[in-house]
C-alpha positions, -999 to 999 in steps of 0.1 A, spaced: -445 -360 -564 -481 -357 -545 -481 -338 -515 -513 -347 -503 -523 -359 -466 -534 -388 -459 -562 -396 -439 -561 -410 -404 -585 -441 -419 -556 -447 -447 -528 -447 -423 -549 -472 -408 -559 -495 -435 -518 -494 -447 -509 -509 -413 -533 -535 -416 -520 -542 -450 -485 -543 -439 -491 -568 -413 -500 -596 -432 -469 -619 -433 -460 -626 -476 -485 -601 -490 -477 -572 -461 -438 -571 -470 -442 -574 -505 -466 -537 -504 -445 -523 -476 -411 -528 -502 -429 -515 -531 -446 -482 -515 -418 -479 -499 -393 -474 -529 -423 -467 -553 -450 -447 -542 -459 -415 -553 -469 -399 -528 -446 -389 -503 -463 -392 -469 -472 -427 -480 -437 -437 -489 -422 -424 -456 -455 -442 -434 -437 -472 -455 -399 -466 -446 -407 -457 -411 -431 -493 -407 -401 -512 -423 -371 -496 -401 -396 -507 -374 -401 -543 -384 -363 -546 -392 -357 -527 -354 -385 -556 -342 -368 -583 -360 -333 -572 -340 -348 -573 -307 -365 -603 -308 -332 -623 -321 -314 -608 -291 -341 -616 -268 -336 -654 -283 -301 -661 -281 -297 -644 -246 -321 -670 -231 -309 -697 -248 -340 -699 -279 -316 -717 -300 -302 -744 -274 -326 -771 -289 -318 -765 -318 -279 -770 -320 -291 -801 -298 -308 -819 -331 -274 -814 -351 -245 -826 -322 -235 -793 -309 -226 -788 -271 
């Protein structure tokens, strides 16, 4: 296990990467299972409980002002 910091530059660059849509996700899974070093792998699991804490509020803020109402439109729903 490395123990060593990371700079403020890094932490930077990681967040960058981890907001590209496909490519983002697919680093932020794998450092944050995978990497060695520690303060890397919990920058990772912290960003991800994030997006998945992002990803909750957002589909609440949809279906309690209706987001989906078109949509059940297009397949018969009332």
């Amino acid at each position: 296990m490395d123990n060593t910091p990371i700079s403020p530059w890094k932490y930077l660059a990681l967040e960058i990467l981890y907001s590209i849509p496909i490519v983002g996700l697919v680093f932020l899974i794998i450092h944050a299972i995978g990497a060695r070093n520690i303060n890397k792998r919990n920058f990772a699991r912290s960003y991800f409980c994030f997006v998945i804490l992002l990803a909750i509020i957002i589909l609440i803020i949809v279906l309690a002002t209706g987001g989906f109402a078109g949509i059940a439109s297009l397949f018969g729903a009332k």
